[in-house]
N, C-alpha and C positions, 0 to 999 in steps of 0.2 A: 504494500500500500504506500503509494508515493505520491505523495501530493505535494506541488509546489506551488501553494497559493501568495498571492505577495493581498499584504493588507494596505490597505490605502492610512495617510495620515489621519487622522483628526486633527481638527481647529486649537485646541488648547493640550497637543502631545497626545502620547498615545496612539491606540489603531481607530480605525472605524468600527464602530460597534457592531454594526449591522454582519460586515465582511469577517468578525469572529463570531459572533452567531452560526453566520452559515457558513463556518468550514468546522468548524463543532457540529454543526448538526449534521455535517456532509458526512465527516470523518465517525460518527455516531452510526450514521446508516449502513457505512463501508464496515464497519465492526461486527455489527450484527448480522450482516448480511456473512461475512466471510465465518462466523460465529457457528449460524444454520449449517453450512455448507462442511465445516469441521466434525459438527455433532453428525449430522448424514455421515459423512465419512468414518467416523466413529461406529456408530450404528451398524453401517454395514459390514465392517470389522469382526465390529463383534456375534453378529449373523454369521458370518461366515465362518467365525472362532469356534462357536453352537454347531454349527452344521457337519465341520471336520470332525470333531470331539465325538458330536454321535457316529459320523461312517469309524473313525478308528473305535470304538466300544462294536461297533456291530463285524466289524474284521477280524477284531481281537478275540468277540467271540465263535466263528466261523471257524477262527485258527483253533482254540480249544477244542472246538469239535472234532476236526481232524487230527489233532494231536492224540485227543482220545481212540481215535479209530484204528490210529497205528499199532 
């Protein structure tokens, strides 16, 4: 996230009000948004982490089975 926003002066020092508002509220939307996108990625991580977990418990049991047959 790279933002180069330049803020304009104010009259008596300082930035313009308005132009840190809205790169606050820019840089707020950019967060959350990149925030979602993290948790999704997450999420389907750990779906995936569930879903291996069960195929090796159900191989592992497959292999027992054959191990007893021997």
């Amino acid at each position: 996230m790279e933002n180069k926003m330049q803020f304009r002066s104010a009259s008596f020092g300082g930035f313009n009000r308005q132009d840190v508002l809205n790169y606050i509220e820019q840089t707020a939307k950019e967060s959350a948004q990149q925030l979602e996108e993290l948790q999704a990625q997450c999420d389907e991580g750990l779906n995936r982490e569930e879903s291996l977990t069960q195929q090796e418990s159900s191989l592992n049991g497959q292999l027992s089975h054959h191990v007893l047959l021997i």
